[in-house]
Backbone as CSV, one residue per row, in Angstrom:
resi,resn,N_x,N_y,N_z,CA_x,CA_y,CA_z,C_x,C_y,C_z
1,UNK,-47.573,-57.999,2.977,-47.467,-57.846,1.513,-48.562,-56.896,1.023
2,UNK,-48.479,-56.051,0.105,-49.272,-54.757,-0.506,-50.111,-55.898,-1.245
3,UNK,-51.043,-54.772,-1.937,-51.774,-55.291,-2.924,-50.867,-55.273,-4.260
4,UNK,-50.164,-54.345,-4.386,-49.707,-53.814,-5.463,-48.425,-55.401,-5.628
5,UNK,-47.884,-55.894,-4.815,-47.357,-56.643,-4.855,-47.464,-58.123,-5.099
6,UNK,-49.225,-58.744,-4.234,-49.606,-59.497,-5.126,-49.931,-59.336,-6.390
7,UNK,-50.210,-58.516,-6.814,-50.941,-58.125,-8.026,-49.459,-58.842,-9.101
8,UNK,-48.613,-57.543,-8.896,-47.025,-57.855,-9.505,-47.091,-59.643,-9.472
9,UNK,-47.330,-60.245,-8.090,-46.933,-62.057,-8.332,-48.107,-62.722,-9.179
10,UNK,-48.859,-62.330,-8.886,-50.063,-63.168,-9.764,-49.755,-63.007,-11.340
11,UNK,-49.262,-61.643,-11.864,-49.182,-61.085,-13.098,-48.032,-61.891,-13.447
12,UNK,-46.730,-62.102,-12.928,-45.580,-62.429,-12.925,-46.028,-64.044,-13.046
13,UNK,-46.687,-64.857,-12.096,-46.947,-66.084,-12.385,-47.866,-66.171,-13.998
14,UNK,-48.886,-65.272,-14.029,-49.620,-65.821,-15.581,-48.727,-65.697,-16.864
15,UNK,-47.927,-64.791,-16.537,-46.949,-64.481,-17.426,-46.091,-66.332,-18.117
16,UNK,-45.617,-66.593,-16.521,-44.707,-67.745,-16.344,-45.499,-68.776,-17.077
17,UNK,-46.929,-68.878,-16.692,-47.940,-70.091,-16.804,-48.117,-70.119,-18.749
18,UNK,-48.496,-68.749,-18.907,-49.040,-68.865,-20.544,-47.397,-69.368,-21.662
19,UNK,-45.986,-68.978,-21.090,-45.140,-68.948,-21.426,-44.848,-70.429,-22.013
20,UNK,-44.995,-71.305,-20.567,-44.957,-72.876,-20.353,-45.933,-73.103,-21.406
21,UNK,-47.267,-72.644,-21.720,-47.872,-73.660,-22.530,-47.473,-73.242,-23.859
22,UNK,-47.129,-71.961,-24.426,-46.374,-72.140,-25.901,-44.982,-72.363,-25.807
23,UNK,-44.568,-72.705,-25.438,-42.973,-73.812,-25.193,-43.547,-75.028,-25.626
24,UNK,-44.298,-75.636,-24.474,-44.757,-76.925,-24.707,-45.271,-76.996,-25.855
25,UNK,-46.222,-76.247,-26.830,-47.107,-76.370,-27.811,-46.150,-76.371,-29.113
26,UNK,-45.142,-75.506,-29.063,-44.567,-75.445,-30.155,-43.738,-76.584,-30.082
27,UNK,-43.237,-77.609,-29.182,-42.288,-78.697,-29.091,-43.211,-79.953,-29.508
28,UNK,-44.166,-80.070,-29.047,-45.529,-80.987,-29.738,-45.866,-80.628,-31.241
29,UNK,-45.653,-79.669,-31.653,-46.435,-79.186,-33.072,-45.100,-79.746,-33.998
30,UNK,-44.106,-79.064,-33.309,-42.561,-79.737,-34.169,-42.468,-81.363,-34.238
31,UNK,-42.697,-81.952,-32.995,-42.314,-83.311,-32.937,-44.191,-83.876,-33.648
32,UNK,-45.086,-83.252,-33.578,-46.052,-84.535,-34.125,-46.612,-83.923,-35.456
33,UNK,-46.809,-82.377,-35.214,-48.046,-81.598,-36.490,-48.659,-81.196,-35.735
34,UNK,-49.678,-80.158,-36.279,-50.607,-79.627,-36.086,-51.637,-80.461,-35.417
35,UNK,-52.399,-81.333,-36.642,-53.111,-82.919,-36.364,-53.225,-83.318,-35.245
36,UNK,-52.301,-83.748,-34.912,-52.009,-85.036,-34.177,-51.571,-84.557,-32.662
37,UNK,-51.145,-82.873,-32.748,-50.852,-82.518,-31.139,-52.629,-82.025,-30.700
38,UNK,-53.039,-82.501,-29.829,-53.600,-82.650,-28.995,-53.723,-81.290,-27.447
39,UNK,-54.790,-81.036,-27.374,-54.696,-79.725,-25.644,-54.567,-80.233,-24.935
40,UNK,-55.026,-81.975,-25.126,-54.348,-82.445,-23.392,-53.095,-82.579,-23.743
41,UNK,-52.026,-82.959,-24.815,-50.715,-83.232,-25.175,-50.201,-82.295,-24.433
42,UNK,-50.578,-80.993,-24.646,-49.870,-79.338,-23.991,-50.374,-79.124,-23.258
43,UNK,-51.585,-79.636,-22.251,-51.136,-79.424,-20.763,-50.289,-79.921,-20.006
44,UNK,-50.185,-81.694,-20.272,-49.604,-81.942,-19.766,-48.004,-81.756,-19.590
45,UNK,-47.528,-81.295,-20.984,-46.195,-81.005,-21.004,-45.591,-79.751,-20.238
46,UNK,-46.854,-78.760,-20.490,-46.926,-77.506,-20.061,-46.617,-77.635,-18.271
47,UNK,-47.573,-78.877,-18.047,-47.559,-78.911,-16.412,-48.808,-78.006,-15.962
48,UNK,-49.571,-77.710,-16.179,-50.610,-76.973,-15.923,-52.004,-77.807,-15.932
49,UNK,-53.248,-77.055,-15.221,-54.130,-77.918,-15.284,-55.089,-77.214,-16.390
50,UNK,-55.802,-78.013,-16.550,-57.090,-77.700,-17.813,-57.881,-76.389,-17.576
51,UNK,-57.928,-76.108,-16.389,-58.814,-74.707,-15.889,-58.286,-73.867,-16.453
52,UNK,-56.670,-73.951,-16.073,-55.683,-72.478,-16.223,-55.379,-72.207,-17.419
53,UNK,-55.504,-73.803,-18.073,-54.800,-73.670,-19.749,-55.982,-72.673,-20.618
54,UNK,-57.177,-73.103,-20.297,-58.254,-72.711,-20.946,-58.419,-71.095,-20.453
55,UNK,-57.801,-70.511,-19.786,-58.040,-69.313,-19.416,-57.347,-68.323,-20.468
56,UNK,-55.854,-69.050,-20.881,-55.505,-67.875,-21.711,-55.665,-69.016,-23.167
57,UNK,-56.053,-70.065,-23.497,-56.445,-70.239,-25.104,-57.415,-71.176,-24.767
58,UNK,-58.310,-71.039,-26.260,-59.334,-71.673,-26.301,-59.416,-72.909,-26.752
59,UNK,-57.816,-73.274,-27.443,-57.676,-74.920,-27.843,-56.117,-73.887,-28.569
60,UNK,-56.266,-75.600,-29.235,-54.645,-75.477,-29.980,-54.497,-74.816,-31.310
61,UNK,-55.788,-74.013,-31.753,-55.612,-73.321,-33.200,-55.273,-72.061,-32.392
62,UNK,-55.581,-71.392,-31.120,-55.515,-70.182,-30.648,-54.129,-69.955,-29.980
63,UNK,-53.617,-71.430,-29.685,-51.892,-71.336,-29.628,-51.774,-70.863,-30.894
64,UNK,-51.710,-71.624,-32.013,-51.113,-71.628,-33.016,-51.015,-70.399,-33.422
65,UNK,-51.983,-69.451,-33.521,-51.813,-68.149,-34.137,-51.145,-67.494,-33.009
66,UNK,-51.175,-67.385,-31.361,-50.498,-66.451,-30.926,-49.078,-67.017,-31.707
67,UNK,-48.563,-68.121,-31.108,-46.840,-68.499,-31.671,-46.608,-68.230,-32.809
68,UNK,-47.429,-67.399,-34.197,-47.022,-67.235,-35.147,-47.062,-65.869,-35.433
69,UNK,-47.784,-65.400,-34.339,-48.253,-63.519,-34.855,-46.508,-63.231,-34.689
70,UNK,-45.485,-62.660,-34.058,-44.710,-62.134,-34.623,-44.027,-62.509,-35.697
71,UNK,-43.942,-63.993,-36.522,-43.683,-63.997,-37.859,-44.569,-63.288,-38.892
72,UNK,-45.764,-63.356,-38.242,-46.805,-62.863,-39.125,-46.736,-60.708,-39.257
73,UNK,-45.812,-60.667,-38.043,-46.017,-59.116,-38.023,-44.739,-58.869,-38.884
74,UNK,-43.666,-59.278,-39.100,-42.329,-59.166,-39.760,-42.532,-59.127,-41.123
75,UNK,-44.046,-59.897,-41.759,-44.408,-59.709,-42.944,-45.056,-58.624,-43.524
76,UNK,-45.907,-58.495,-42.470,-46.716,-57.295,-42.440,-45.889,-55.845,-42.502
77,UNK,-45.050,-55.871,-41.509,-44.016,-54.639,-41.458,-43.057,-54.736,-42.760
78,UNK,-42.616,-55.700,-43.343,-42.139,-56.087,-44.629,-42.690,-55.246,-46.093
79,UNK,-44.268,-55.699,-45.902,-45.090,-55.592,-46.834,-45.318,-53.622,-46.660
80,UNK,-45.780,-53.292,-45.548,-45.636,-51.606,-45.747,-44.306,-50.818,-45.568
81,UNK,-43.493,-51.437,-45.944,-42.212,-51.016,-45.879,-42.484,-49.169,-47.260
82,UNK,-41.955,-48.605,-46.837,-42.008,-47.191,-47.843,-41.668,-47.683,-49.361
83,UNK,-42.271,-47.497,-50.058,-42.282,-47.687,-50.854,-42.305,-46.488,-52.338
84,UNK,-41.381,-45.329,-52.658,-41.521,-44.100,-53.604,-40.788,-44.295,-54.649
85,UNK,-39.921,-45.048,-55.117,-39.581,-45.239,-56.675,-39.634,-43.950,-57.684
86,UNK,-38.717,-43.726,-58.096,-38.611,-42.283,-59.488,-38.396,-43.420,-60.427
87,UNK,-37.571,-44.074,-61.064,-37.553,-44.911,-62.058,-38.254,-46.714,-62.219
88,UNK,-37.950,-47.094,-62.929,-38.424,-48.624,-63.167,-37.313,-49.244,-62.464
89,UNK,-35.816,-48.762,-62.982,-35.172,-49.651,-61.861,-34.752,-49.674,-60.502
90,UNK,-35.354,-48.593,-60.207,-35.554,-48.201,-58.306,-36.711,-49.102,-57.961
91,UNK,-37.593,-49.156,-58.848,-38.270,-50.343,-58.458,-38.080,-51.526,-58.159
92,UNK,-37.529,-51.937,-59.476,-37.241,-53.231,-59.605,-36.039,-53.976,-58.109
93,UNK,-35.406,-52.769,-58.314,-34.617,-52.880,-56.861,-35.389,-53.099,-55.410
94,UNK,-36.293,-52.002,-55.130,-36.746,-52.329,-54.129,-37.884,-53.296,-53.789
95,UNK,-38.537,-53.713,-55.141,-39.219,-55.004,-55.195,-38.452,-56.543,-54.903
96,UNK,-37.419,-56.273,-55.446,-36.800,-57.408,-54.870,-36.380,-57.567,-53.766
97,UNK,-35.861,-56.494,-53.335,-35.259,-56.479,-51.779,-36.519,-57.096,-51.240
98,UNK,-38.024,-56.729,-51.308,-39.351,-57.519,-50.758,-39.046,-58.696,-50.703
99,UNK,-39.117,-58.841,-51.897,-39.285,-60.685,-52.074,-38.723,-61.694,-51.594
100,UNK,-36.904,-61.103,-51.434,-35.967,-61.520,-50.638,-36.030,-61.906,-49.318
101,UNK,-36.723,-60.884,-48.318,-37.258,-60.749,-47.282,-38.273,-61.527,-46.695
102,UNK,-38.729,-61.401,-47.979,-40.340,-62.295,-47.837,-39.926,-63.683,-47.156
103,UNK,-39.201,-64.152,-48.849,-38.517,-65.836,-48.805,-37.953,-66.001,-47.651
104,UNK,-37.069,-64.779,-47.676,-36.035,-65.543,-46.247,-36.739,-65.450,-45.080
105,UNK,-37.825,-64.548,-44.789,-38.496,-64.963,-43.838,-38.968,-66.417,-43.588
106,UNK,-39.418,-66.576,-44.591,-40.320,-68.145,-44.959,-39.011,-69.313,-44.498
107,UNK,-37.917,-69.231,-44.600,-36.990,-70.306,-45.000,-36.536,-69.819,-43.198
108,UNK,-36.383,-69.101,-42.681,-35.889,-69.219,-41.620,-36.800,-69.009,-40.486
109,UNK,-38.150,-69.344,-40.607,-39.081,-69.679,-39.590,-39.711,-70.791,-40.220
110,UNK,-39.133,-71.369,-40.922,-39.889,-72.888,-41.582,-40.583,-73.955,-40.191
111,UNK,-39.766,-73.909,-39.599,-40.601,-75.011,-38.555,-41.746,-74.310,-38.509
112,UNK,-42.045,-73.676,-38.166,-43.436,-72.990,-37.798,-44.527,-72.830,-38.382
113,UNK,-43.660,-72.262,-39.470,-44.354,-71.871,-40.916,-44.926,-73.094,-41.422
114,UNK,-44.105,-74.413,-41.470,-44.737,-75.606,-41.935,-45.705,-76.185,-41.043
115,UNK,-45.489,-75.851,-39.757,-46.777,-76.268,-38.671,-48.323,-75.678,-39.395
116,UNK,-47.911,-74.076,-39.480,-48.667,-73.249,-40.105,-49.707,-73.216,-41.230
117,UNK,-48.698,-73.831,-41.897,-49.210,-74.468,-43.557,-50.371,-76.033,-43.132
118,UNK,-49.823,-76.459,-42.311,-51.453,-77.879,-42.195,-52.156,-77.580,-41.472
119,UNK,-51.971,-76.347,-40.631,-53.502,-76.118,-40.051,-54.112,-75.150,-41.006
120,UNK,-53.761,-74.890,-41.952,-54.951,-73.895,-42.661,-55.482,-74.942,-43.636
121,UNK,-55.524,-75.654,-43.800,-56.125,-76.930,-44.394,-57.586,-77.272,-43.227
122,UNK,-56.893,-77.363,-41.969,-57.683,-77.864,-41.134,-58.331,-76.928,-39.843
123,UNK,-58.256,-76.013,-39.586,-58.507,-74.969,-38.669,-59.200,-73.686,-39.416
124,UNK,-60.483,-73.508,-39.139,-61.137,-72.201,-39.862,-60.154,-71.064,-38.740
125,UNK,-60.011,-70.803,-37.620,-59.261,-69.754,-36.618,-57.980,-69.671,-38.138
126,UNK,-57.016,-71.010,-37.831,-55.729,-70.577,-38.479,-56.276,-69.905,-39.937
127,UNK,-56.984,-70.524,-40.690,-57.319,-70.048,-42.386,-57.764,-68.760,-41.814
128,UNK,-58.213,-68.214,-40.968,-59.095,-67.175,-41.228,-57.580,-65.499,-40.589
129,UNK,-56.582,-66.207,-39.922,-55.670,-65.444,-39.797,-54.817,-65.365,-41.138
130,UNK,-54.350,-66.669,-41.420,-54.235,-66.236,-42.801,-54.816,-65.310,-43.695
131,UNK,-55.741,-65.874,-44.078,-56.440,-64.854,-44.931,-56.199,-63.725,-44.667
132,UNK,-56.251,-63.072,-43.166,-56.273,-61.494,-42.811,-54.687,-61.390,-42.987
133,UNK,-53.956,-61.804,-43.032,-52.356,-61.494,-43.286,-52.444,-61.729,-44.804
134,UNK,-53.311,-62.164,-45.847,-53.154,-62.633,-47.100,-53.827,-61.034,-47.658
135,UNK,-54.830,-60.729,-47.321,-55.397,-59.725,-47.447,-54.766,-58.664,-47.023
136,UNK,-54.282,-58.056,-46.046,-53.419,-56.652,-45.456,-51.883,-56.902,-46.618
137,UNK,-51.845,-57.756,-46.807,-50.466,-57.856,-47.670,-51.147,-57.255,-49.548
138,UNK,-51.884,-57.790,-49.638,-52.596,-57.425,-50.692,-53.157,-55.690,-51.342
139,UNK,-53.437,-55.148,-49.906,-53.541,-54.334,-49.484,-52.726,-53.105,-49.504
140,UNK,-51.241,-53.869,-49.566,-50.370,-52.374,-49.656,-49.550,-52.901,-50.675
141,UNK,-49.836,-54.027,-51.385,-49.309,-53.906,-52.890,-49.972,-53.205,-53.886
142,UNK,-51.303,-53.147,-53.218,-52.467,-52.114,-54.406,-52.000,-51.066,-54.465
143,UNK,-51.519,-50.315,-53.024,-51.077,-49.276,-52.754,-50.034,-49.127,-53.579
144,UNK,-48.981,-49.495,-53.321,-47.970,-49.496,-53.926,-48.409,-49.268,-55.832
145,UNK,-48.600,-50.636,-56.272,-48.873,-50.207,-57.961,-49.680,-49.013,-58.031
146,UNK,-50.628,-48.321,-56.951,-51.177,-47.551,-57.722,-50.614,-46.447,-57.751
147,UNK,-49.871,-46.231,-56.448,-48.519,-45.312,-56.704,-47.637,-45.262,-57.676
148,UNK,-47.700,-46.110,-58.104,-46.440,-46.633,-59.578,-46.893,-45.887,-60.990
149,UNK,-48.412,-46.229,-60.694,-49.583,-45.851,-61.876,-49.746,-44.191,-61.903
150,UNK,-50.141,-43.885,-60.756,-49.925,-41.899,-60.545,-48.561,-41.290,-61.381
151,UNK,-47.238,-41.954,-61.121,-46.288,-41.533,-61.568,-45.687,-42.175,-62.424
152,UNK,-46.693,-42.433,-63.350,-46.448,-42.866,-64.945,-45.462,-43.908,-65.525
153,UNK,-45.193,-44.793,-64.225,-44.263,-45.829,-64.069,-44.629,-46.793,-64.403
154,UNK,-45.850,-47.112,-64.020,-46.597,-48.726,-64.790,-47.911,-48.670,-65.312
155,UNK,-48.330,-49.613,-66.033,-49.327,-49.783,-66.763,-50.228,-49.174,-66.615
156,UNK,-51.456,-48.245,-67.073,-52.618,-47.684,-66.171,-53.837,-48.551,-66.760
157,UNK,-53.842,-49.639,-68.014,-54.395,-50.404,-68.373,-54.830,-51.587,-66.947
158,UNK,-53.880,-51.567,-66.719,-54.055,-52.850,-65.665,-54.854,-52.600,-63.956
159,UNK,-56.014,-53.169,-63.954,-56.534,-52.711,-62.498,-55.612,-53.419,-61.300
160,UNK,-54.948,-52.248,-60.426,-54.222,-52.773,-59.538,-54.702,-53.507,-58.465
161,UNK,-55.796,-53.671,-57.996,-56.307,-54.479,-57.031,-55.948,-56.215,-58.006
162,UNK,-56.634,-56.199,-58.970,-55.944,-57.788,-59.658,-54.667,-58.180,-59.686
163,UNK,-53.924,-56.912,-60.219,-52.305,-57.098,-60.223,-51.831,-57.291,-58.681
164,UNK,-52.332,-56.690,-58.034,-51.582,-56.844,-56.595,-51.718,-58.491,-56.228
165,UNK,-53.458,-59.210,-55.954,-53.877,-60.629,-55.973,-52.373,-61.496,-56.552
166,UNK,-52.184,-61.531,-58.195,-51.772,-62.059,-58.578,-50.188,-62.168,-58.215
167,UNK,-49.892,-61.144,-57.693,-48.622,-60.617,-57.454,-47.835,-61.481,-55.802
168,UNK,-49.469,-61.517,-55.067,-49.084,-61.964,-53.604,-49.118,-63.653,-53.718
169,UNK,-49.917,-63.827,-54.942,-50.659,-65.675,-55.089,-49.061,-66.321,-55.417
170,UNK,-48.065,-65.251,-56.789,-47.120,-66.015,-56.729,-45.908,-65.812,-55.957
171,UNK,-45.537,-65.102,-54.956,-45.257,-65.335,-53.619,-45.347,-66.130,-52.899
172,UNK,-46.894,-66.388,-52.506,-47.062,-66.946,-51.817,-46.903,-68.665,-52.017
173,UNK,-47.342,-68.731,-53.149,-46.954,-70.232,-53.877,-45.149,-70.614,-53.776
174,UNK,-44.661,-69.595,-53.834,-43.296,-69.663,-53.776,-42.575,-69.612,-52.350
175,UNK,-43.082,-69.285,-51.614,-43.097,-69.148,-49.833,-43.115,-70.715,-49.293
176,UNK,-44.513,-71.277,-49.708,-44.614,-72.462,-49.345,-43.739,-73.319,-49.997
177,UNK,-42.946,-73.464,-50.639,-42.044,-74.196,-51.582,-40.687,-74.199,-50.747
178,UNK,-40.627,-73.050,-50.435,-39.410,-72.758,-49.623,-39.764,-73.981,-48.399
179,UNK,-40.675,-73.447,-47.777,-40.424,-73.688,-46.449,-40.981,-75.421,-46.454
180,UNK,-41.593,-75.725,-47.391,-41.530,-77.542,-47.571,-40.330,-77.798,-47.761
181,UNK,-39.076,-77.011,-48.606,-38.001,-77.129,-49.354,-38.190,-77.944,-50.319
182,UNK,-39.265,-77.644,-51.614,-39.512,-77.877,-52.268,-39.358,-77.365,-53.727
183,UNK,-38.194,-77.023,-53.746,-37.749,-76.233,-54.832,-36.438,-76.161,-54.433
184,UNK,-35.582,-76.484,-55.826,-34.134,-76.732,-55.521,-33.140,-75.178,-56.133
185,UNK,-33.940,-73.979,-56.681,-33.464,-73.237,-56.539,-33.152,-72.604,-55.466
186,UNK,-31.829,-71.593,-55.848,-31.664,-70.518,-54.523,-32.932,-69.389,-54.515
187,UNK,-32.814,-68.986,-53.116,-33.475,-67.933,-52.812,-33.600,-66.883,-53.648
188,UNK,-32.452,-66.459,-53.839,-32.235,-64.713,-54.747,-32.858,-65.316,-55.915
189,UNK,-32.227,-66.825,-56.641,-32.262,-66.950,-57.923,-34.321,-67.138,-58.014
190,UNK,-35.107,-67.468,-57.331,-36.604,-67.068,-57.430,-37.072,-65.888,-57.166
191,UNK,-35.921,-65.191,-56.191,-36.541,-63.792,-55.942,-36.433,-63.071,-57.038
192,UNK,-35.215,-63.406,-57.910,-35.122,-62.406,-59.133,-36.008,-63.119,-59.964
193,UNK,-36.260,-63.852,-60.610,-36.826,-64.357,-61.644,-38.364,-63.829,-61.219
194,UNK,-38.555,-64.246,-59.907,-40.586,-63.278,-60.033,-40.188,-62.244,-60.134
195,UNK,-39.116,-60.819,-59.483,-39.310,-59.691,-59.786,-38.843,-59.475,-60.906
196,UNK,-38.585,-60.018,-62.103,-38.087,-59.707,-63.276,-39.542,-59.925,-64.407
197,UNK,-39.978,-60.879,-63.817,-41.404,-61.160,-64.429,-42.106,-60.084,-64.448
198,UNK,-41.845,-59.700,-62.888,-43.558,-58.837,-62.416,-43.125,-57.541,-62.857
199,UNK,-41.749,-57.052,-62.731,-41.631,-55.561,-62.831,-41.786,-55.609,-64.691
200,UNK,-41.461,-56.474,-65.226,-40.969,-55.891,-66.596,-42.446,-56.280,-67.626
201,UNK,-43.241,-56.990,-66.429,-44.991,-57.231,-67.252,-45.623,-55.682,-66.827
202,UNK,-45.170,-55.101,-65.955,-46.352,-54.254,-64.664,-45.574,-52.809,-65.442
203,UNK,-44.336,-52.478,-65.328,-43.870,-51.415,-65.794,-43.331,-50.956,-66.846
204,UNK,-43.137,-49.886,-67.488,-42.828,-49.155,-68.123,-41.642,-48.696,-68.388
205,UNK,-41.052,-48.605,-69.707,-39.787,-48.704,-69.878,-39.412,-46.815,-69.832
């Protein structure tokens, strides 16, 4: 056997090994919470021993964020989506299409998302990924209004770094609602009602 070939099996086994423990982790997080699942819970389910587990995470907040980064990147790619508007209602259009996106993201990764939601209560790792997905989202809504603001589309009274904050807070308040299912409206019918708020406070007739 080459080197090049163990190399390929060893790579091929860590692959297999890290796979097993977010399977296992996310089937513990569904069936107990965040809380209450446990690193020995997901080794043992995993089948792995404590040496190996600890090699690729450092406990169960460092699962938690790998198993959530590609929901977390779908937002992100969401959020810098192109954004050039000529009128208020090219806006208003493509603001909603956001929001839509947003929600339905939220509503159709809810298991996760609700795992998600009690460790940032309890995990500085999870709060502190948040935050950096709360912030980069924030980030290219500034962008965005201030693009809006250059081309005489919205308010120039209003500092867009605040408007953007306020803009992601009620989103985000509305995200978590979803995915508790805590709100008995439809999707569209909140997606329109914030972008009807936000475009017709923020822009210009």
């Amino acid at each position: 056997m080459t080197r090049e070939e163990i190399t390929d099996g060893r790579n091929l086994r860590s692959i297999a090994t890290k796979k097993r423990l977010l399977e296992a982790s996310k089937e513990l997080f569904y069936e107990n919470g965040f809380e209450k699942t446990t690193i020995t819970q997901i080794i043992k389910r995993a089948g792995t021993g404590y040496g190996t587990a600890y090699v690729y995470f450092k406990g169960k907040d460092e699962i938690l964020t790998s198993l959530i980064e590609d929901v977390m990147q779908e937002f992100l790619d969401m959020a810098n989506t192109p954004f050039a508007p000529a009128t208020k209602q090219e806006a208003k259009t493509l603001i909603h299409k956001q929001v839509l996106l947003f929600l339905n993201m939220a509503n159709e990764n809810h298991q996760i998302m609700k795992v998600f939601s009690e460790a940032i209560g309890l995990s500085s790792t999870v709060d502190s990924k948040w935050n950096e997905i709360r912030e980069t989202n924030i980030h290219y809504i500034t962008r965005d209004i201030t693009y809006s603001q250059s081309q005489g589309l919205a308010r120039t009274d209003l500092q867009a770094n605040l408007v953007a904050r306020f803009w992601f807070f009620a989103n985000e308040n509305y995200q978590w609602e979803v995915v508790h299912k805590k709100n008995t409206a439809s999707i569209e019918k909140i997606a329109k009602t914030l972008t009807d708020m936000y475009v017709d406070g923020l822009y210009i007739m």
